[in-house]
BADREN-831203 format. One record per residue: residue in three letters; x, y, z of N, C-alpha, C, CB in turn. Coordinates in steps of 0.05 Angstrom, whole numbers, plus 5000, padded with zeros to 4 digits. Each point is the difference from the previous one (the first is absolute). Glycine has a CB too. Layout:
ALAXYZXYZXYZXYZ ...
END
This chain:
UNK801385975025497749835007499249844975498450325036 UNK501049374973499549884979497049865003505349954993 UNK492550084989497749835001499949704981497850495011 UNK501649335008500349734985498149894998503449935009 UNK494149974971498749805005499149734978499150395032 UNK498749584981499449694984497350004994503449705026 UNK496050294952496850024980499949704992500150534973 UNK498049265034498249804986497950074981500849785037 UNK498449984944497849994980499749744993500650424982 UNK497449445018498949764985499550144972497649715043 UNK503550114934498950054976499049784992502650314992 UNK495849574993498749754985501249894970495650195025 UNK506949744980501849854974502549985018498250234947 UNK503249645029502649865011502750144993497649564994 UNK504050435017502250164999501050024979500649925034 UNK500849864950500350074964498250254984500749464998 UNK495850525009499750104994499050324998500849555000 UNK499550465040500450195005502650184983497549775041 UNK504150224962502550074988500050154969501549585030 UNK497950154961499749984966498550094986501249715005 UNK495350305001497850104999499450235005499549685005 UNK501250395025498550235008502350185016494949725005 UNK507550225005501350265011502350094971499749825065 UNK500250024928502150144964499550014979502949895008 UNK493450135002498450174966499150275002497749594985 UNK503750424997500050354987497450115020501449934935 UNK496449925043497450024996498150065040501049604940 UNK500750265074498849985030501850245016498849425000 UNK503450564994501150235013498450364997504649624989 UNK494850274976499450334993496749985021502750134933 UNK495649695062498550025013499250065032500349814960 UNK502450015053499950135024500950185012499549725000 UNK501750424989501350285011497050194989506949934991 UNK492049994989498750284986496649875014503950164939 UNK495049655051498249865013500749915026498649894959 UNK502049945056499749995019500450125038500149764954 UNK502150405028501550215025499850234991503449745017 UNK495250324963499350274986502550265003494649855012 UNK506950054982502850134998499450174974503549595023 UNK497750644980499350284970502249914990497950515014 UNK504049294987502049944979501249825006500550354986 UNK500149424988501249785004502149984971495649795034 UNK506650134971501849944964501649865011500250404966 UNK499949345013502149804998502650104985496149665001 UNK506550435020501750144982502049794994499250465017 UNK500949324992501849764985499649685016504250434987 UNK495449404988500549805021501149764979495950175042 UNK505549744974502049754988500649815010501650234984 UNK497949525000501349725018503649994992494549624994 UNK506750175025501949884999499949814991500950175025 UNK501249754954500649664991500249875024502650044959 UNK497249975066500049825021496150055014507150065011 UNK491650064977497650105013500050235017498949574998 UNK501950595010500250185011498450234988504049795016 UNK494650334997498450184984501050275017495449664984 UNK504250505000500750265012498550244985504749815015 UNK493250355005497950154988500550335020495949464984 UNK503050744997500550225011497550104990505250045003 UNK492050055024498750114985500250405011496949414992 UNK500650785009500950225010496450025007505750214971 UNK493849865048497050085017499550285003500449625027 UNK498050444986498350225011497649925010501850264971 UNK499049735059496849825012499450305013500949335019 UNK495850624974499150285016499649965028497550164961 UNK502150005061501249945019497750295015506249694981 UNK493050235043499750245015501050055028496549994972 UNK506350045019501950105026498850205014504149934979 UNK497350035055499650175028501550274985500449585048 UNK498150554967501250364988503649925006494850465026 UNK505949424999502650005003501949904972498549935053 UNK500549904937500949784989499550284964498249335044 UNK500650714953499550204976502350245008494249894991 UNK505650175028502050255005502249994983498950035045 UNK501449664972503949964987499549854968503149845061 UNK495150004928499849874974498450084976500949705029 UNK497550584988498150084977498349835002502650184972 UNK495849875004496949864992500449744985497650484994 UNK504549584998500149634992502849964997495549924970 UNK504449735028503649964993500249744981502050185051 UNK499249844934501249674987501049945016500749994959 UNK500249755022502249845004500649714981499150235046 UNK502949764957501349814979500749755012501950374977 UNK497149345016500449775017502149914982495349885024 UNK507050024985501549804988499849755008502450294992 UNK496649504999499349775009502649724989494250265001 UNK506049575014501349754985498649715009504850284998 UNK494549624983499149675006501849765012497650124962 UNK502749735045502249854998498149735005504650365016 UNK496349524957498349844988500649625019500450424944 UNK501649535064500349825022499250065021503049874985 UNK497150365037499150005015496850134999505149945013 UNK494250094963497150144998499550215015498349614991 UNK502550555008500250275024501050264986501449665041 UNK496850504954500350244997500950215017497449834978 UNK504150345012502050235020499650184992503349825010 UNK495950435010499250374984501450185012495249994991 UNK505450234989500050215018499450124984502649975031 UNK496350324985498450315000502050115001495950015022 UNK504450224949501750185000497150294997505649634975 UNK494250505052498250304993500650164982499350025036 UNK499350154964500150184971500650185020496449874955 UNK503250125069500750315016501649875019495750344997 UNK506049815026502249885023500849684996497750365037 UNK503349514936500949805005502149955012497849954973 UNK503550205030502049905025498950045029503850134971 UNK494949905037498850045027498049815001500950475005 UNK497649304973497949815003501149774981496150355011 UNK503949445007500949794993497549775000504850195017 UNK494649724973497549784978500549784996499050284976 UNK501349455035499949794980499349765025503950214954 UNK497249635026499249615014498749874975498250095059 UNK501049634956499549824984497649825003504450074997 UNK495749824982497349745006500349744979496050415015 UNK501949434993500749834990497049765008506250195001 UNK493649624988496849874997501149755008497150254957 UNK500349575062500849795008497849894995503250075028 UNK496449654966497549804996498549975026502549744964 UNK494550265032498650015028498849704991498650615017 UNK501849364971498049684976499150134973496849715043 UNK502150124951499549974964498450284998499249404989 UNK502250714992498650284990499650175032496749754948 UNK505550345068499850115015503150135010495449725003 UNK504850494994503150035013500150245014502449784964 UNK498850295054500550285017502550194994497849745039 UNK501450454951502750224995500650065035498250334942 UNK504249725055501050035026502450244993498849455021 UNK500650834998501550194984501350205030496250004942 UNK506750005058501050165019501250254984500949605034 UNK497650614979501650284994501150145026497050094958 UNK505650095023501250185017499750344992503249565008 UNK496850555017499750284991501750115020495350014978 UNK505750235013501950095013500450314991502049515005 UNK497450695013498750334994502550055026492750064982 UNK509250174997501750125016498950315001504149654988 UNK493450445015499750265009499750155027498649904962 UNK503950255048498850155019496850045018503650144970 UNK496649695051497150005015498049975000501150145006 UNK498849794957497649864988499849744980499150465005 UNK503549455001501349804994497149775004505850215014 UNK494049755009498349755009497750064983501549915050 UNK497050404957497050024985500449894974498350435022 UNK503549684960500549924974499549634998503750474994 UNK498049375023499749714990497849955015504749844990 UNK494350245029496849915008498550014972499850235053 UNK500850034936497249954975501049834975497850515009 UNK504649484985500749814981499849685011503150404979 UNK496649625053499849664996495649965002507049805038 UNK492950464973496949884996499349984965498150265051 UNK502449954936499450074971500049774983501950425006 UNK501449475010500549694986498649765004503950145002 UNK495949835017498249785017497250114988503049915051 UNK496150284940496749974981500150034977497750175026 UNK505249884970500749914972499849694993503050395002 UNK498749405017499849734994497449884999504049995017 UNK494750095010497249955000498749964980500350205029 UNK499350114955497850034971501649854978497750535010 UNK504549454986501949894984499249704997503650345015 UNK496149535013499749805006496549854992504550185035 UNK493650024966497149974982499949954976498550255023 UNK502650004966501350094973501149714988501650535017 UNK500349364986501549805002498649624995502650475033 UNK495549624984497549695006498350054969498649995070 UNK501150364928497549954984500749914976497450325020 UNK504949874969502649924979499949724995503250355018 UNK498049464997498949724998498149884997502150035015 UNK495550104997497849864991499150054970498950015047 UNK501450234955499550114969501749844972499450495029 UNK502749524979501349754979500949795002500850254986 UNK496749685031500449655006501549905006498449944980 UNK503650175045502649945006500149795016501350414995 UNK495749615016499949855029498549665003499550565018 UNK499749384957499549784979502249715009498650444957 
END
């Protein structure tokens, strides 16, 4: 079984600087995993451009989380995970995947997004993920809570994100 969906956000700046500014600084990332999504752990374990622009970043999480007893049974009380991400700087579109710290072969994590101009100082992230939980009978419960978890993840991400801008005058 596979869960697929589609998360919107208005942000207040323009796509360059969405990009450039605020999704590939150090400084916003650490803040939103730790400030804004109050994740107990966030580390940037590599990230690198391409002589063609291509960026390619690997960070490692720990979002706290208060899983259904079902969902703890099989994952415990908490779980990482490791995003591998790639930019691709022509088509402006970012690509992830979730590698778990527990059953990664049985949970599959990723998709993409990417920002479009709504008008001046205005653009919408537009973000499709996939999830995909090969467990025995509880397969579905499992991606029910990872696509809600995610979806209030983008959400607060997405506040997080406006204030970030406003705060350093992004939106100017």
């Amino acid at each position: 079984m596979t869960t697929t969906f589609e998360a919107r956000h208005i942000f207040e700046t323009d796509v360059d600087t969405y990009w450039s500014k605020v999704f590939f600084q150090d400084e916003f990332q650490q803040r939103l995993y730790m400030e804004g999504l109050k994740f107990k752990q966030y580390e940037l374990l590599s990230k690198k451009t391409e002589p063609d622009g291509t960026i390619l970043r690997t960070i490692r999480t720990e979002p706290s989380s208060d899983a259904p007893a079902v969902v703890k049974k099989i994952i415990g009380d908490s779980i990482a995970y490791v995003e591998n991400g790639t930019f691709d700087p022509q088509a402006k579109r970012w690509k992830y995947e979730i590698v778990t710290s527990k059953m990664a072969d049985k949970v599959k994590i990723g998709g993409d997004f990417w920002v479009e101009a709504k008008g001046d100082k205005k653009v919408e992230r537009i973000v499709k993920v996939n999830i995909t939980v090969k467990v025995f009978a509880v397969g579905g419960t499992i991606e029910s809570f990872i696509e809600k978890t995610t979806r209030e993840s983008f959400d607060k991400a997405a506040a997080f994100t406006n204030a970030f801008i406003r705060e350093k005058g992004l939106n100017a």
